[in-house]
C-alpha positions, 0 to 999 in steps of 0.5 A, spaced: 608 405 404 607 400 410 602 402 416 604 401 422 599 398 426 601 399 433 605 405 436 606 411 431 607 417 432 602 423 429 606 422 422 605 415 423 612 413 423 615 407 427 615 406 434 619 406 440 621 399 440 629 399 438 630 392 439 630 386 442 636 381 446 634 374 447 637 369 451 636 361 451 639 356 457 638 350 455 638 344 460 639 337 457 630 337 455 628 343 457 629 351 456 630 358 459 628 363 455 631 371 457 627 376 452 630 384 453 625 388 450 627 395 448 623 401 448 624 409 448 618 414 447 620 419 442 613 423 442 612 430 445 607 427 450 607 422 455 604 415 451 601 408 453 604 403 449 600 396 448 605 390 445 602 384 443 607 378 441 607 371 441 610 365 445 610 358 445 603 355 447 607 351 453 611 355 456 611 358 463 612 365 463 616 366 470 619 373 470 617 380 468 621 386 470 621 393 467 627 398 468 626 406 466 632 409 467 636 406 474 629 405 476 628 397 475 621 394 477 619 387 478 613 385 477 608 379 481 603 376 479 596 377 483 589 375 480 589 378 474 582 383 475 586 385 481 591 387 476 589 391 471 585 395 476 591 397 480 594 398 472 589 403 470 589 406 478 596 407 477 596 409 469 591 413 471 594 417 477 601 418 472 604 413 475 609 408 471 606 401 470 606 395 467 602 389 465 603 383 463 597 378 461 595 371 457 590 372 452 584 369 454 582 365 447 589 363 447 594 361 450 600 363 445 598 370 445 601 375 450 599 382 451 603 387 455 602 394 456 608 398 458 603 404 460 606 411 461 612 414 458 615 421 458 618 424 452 625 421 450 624 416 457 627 409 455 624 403 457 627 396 459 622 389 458 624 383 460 620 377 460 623 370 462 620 363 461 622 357 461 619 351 455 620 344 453 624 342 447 619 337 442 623 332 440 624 331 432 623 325 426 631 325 426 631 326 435 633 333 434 631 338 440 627 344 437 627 351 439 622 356 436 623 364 437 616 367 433 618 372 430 610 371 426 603 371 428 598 372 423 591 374 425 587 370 428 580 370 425 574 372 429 567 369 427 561 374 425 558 372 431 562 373 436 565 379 440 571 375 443 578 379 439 584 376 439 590 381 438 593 381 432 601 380 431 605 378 425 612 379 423 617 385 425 621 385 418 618 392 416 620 395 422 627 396 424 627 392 431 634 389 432 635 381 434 641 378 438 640 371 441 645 367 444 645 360 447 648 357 452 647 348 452 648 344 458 647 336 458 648 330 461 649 327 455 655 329 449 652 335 444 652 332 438 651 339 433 647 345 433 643 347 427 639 353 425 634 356 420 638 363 421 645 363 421 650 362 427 656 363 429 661 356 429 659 352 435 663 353 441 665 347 446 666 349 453 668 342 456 673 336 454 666 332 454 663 335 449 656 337 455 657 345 456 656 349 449 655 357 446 653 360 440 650 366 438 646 368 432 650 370 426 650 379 427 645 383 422 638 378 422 632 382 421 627 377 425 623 377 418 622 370 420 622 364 426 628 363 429 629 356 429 634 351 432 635 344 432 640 341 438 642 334 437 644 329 443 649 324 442 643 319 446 637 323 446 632 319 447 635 315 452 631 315 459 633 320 464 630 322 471 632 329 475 630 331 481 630 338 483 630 342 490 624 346 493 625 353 494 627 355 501 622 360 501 616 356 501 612 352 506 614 345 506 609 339 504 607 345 498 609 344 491 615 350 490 617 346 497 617 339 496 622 337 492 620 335 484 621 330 480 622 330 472 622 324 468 622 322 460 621 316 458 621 312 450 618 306 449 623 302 445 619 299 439 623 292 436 624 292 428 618 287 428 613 292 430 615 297 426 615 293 420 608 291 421 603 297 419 595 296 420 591 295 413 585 297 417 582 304 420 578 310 419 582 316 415 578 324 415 583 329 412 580 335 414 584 341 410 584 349 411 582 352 405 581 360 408 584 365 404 591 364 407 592 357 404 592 361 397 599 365 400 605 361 398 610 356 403 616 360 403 619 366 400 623 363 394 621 364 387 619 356 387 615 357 393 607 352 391 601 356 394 600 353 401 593 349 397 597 346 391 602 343 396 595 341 400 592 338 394 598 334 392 600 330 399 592 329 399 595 325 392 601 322 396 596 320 402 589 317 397 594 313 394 598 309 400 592 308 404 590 300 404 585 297 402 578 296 405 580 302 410 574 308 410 575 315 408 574 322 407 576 329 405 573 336 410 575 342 407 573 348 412 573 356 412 567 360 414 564 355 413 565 347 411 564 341 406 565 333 405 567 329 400 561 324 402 556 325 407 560 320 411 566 315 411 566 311 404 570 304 404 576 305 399 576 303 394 578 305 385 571 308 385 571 312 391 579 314 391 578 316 383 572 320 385 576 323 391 582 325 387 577 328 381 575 333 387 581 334 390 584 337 384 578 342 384 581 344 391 581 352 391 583 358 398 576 360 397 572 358 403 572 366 407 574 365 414 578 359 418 572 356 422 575 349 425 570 348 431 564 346 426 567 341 421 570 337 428 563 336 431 559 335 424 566 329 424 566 327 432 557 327 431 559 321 426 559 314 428 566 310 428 567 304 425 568 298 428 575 295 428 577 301 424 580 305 429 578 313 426 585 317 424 584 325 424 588 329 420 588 336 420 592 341 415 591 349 417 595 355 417 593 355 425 588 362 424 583 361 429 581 365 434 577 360 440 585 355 441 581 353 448 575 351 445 577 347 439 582 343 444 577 342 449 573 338 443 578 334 441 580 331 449 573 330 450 573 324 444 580 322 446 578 315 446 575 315 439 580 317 436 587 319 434 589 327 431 595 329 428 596 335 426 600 340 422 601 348 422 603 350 414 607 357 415 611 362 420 604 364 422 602 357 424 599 358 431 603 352 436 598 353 441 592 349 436 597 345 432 601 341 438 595 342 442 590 339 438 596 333 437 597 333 445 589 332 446 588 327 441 594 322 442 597 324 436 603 327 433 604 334 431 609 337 424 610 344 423 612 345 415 616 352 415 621 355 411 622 351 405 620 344 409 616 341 404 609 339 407 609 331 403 615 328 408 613 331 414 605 328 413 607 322 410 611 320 416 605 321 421 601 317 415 606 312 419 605 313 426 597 313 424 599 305 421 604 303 426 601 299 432 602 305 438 603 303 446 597 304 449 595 300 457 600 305 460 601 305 467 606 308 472 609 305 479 613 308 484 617 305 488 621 309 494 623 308 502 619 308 507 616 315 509 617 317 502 612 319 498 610 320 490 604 325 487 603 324 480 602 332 477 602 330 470 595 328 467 595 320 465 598 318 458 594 315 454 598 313 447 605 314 446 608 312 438 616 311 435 621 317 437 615 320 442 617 322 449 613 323 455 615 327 460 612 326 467 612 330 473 611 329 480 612 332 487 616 328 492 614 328 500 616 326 506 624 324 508 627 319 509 634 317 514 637 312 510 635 310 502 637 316 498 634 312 491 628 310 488 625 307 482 619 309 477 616 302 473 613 304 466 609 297 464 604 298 458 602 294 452 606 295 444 602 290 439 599 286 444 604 284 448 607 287 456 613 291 456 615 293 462 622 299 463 625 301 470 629 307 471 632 309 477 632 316 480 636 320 486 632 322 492 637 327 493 635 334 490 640 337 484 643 343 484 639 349 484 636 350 477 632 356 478 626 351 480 625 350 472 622 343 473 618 346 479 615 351 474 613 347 469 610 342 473 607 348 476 605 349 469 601 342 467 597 342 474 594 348 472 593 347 465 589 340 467 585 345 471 584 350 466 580 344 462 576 343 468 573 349 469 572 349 462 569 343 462 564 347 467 561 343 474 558 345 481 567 347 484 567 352 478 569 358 483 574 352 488 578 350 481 579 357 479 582 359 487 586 353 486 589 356 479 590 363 482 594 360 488 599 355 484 600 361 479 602 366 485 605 360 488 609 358 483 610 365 480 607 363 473 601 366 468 595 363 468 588 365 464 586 368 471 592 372 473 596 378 470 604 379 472 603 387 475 609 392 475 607 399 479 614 404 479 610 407 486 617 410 488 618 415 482 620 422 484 617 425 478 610 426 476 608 425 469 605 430 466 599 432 460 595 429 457 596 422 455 597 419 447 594 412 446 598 408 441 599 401 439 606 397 438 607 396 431 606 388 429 607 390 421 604 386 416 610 382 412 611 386 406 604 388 405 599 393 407 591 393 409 586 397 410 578 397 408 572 400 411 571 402 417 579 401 418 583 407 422 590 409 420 593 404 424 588 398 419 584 397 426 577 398 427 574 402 433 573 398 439 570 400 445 576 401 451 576 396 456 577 401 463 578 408 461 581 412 455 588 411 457 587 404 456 588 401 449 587 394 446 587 390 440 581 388 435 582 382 431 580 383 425 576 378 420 581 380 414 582 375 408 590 373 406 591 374 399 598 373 395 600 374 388 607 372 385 612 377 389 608 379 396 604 377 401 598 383 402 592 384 407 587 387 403 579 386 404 576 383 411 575 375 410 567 375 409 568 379 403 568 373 397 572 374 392 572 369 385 580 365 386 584 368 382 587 365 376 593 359 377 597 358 371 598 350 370 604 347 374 609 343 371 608 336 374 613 333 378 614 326 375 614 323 382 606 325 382 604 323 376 607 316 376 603 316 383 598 319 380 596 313 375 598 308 380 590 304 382 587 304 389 589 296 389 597 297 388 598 296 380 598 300 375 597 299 368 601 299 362 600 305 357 603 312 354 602 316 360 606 311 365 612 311 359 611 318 359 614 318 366 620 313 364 622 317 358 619 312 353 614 311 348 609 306 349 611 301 343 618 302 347 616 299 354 611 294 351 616 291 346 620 289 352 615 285 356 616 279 356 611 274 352 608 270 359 608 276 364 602 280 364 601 288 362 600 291 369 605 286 373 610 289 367 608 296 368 609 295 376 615 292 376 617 298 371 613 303 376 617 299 383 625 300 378 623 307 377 621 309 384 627 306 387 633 308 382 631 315 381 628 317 387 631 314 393 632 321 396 625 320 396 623 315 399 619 317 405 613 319 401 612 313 396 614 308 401 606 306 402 605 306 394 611 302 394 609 298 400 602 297 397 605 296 389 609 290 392 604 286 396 600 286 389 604 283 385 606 278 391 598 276 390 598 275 383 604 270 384 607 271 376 611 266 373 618 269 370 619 275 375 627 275 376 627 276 369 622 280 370 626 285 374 632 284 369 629 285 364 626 292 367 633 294 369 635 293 361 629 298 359 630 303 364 638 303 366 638 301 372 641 295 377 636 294 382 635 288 385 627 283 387 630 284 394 631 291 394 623 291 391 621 287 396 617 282 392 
């Protein structure tokens, strides 16, 4: 039996949410998004319905309007104290109202408070915001529609609660989504982790698309489309008019401007990985990490895939770099008190360690092990590299991201968010604020390729010395509204916003002029732009401009300072202006024209978010599986407590069972299978060669007279048994390329270094032992 935390009737039955529309514009780089949320209240009573549902953490809302009935209200935005005291004043006198507002601990999570319903009325909801699309490895444009948010868990010592919200797929709620693609460029395909529809082009040109989501999903998991241009990562510039409406010299008046620009990097620049550095890998290890990666009956707990890319990343770093190993919970350890020198000693101890790695630790507490990490001093010459694995269940997002940018110039974060439930808000942020690259593993997506490619962006030299300059007519100018770029990496865009004043009466273009510096060397590119405003777009470019003003000054007021209360009129103005969320306003509906009166005493509910194929409850817990919580204005008012609870999964169904603080003894784990890739890796030494035993037979197949009876007389037993380890890796695991291409790199520099005499009938000989035909240029030796 599931319970439904959220609005239930008396019987504790489902909800009055039936279903939800989704529809998604897309607009070359960036995206639309129309959600229609459905809702009738089969109650004898009156109710109030609170929803809390996740969005992507830089999106912009910019629409929210209810229809009961023929009645339809559109709501504003005004400051959001204002706003929850005319929704309670309106809730209070009998009155339909809705609320909409951003979490305060996080900007992914949204709260919506429906307010009263008669019995058997129907609600409509619709909420519209407008996102960028991340770029992807393979170019691709990524959409992600949440269906998941896992709990965020709340330490003991603070009072600040993160609603909780996790996936409909015990719920009978219905899902359509349709897309729409416009481009500049030919729409290469259009793939999906839910199936789809066949694409349909509307154009010759291969530049106006449709497709819907295949009928019958269940929204159990992510919905995630990946679009392909044909030249996605060509630089583009639009230009879009201000609203007719709004006061000329202001944002939403002036025409805005969009530019995305990608550095090329030369061949010569990729090829050259760095052999110094400082590499701290911090990894989650809260209860959550011991639930599997995805729902296949092959699926490795989220900590053993961990272990092993901890494996895959000891392996490949070079020699003489520094490094060590965080893991966290409720609370946090090191493997050494600091960075240690790499070297057999100290990767043989670490890997001893990482093997013994358990989902064991309580809680996901992210912000301390971070500071005890940044209070470290850096190296010189040794650039330091962060690296942090987490399911994304933390409940502070805007303090740790506020951690992170203030030590933006000491380091580089790449970050990756395990499972459906990872919260976007801290994994992309944390990326975004430390000059990384964030990786999202999801589904059946496994956790090395995804890592070991930004082990490759962490290596390769990156574009630093960035600088912008503009160049338009006479009695035009252009401001700057994004914040300066710091580092951009290979297959990375930047996006950058800027409000174009004043007018000019000849010259209609202008140019933008990116110089920056790549492996100590100038480059210069230039993009030419029109000054005559495109076509009405529905102000998305102004929006989300909109949108990066008020985050920057989000982080000012953080940051805290004498103009706290000037910063914060400033973010409430460009909210309403721009008609966009912010911390400090709230989207507000009031149907003040209702002829009738709703009567009765009125039944506090939540909207269900039920746990995914599980159950929860504990002490202190309601029927709902939530602990009482004060009401915020009057008891008409309902919110949602974050509960500290601990993920524990056995072998066929997740389930949320006692709070995180109650420790438990790690259950049990059968000894896996090992992959013959990782045990060859295994036994590779910290300088790049390995040595000629039984367990490095054992992996060809062979026994170690076999292998041994092959060497040749003047060719010494490790540069044979390397040589050997390279064929392998080459004939039988190409498809793999990605994740032992370090090993690799490292086995074959060593072997150049030894200078051995004999080596092409080294090569041949190895070829004969193990079947292969791979050549000493494909080994790079």
């Amino acid at each position: 039996m599931v319970n439904c935390c959220g609005l239930v009737s008396e019987k504790n039955q489902p909800v009055p949410l039936k279903s939800i529309s989704v529809e998604l514009q897309v607009r070359d780089h960036v995206a639309s998004v129309s959600s229609c949320l459905q809702y009738v209240n089969e109650e004898e009573r009156p109710l109030e319905a609170v929803f809390v549902f996740p969005l992507p953490a830089d999106a912009a809302v910019c629409h929210f309007s209810a229809r009961i009935g023929e009645q339809e209200i559109v709501a504003e935005v005004q400051d959001k104290q204002s706003a929850r005291d005319q929704y309670d004043d309106a809730v209070s006198s009998g009155q339909q109202a809705f609320l909409l507002e951003e979490s305060e601990e996080s900007s992914d999570v949204f709260k919506l408070s429906v307010g009263c319903l008669s019995p058997g009325q129907k609600a409509s909801i619709t909420i519209v915001y407008i996102i960028e699309l991340s770029v992807q490895a393979d170019d691709a444009l990524r959409f992600c529609l949440p269906a998941v948010l896992n709990p965020r868990y709340t330490p003991a010592v603070s009072a600040a609660g993160v609603p909780e919200v996790s996936s409909a797929s015990v719920i009978p709620y219905t899902l359509s989504l349709s897309v729409e693609v416009r481009s500049s460029d030919r729409i290469s395909k259009l793939e999906s982790s839910c199936p789809l529809d066949p694409l349909e082009f509307l154009d010759a040109q291969h530049t106006h698309a449709k497709v819907n989501l295949s009928s019958g999903h269940r929204f159990d998991k992510d919905v995630e489309l990946f679009l392909y241009y044909e030249n996605s990562h060509h630089p583009s510039a639009v230009v879009e008019a201000g609203a007719s409406v709004a006061e000329s010299g202001s944002l939403m008046g002036d025409p805005a401007l969009m530019i995305s620009l990608y550095p090329e990097f030369p061949a010569d620049v990729m090829s050259s990985l760095a052999s110094q550095g400082e590499f701290i890998f911090v990894v989650d290890r809260s209860g959550s990490m011991g639930c599997k990666m995805h729902h296949g009956n092959d699926a490795q707990m989220r900590i053993e895939s961990a272990r092993d890319t901890l494996l895959l990343l000891l392996k490949s770093l070079p020699m003489g770099c520094y490094f060590n190993i965080y893991g966290f919970g409720s609370r946090f350890e090191s493997f050494f008190p600091q960075s240690v020198v790499y070297s057999e000693d100290t990767m043989e101890e670490a890997l001893k360690r990482v093997k013994s790695m358990r989902a064991d630790m309580g809680g996901t507490e992210i912000l301390q092990p971070l500071k005890h990490i940044y209070s470290q001093p850096c190296y010189p010459d040794h650039p330091r590299q962060l690296f942090i694995f987490t399911d994304g269940e933390v409940w502070n997002t805007k303090e740790v991201l506020d951690l992170v940018k203030s030590h933006v110039y000491s380091h580089r974060c790449f970050s990756f968010g395990i499972g459906e439930g990872a919260s976007t808000a801290l994994i992309t942020g944390m990326a975004r604020e430390g000059s990384g690259h964030a990786q999202f593993i999801t589904g059946t997506d496994r956790m090395q390729p995804k890592v070991m490619q930004s082990l490759r962006f962490a290596l390769q030299p990156a574009v630093d010395n960035i600088s912008v300059d503009w160049s338009v007519p006479e009695g035009v100018t252009v401001d700057m509204l994004s914040p300066s770029i710091n580092t951009l990496f290979q297959g990375q865009r930047a996006l950058i916003y800027a409000q174009i004043k004043g007018q000019s009466s000849g010259q209609t273009e202008g140019s933008v002029t990116l110089k920056y510096r790549l492996k100590d060397q100038p480059v210069t590119n230039q993009l030419q732009f029109t000054l005559k405003p495109a076509e009405d777009t529905g102000l998305t470019i102004h929006r989300l401009a909109a949108r990066s003003v008020i985050r920057s000054l989000e982080l000012q007021e953080r940051a805290g300072g004498a103009d706290m209360e000037n910063i914060r009129r400033r973010i409430v103005e460009l909210s309403v202006q721009a008609g966009v969320s912010s911390a400090h306003t709230a989207f507000i509906g009031v149907n003040k024209d209702s002829k009738q009166t709703v009567k009765g005493p009125l039944l506090q509910r939540r909207v269900p978010v039920a746990r995914m194929m599980g159950a929860f409850g504990g002490p202190g817990m309601n029927k709902c599986g939530m602990a009482p919580r004060m009401m915020r204005r009057s008891p008409m008012q309902c919110d949602i407590q974050s509960n500290r609870m601990r993920m524990e999964c056995d072998s066929v169904s997740f389930k949320r069972m006692a709070p995180r603080m109650m420790r438990r003894s790690p259950m049990p784990e059968a000894e896996p299978q090992k992959d013959p890739l990782l045990q060859l890796i295994s036994l590779q030494k910290a300088a790049g060669c390995w040595e000629l035993n039984a367990s490095l037979a054992a992996v060809f197949g062979k026994t170690e007279d076999q292998v041994t009876n092959q060497k040749a007389v003047q060719v010494d037993g490790s540069v044979w048994a390397t040589v050997l380890a390279l064929i392998w890796l080459y004939a039988f695991k190409s498809d793999q390329q990605v994740e032992w291409q370090f090993v690799a790199m490292k086995s074959a520099s060593w072997i150049r270094s030894q200078k051995p005499n004999g080596l092409s009938q080294c090569v041949c000989d190895g070829n004969a032992l193990l079947g292969c035909q791979v050549t000493e240029d494909m080994l790079g030796i």
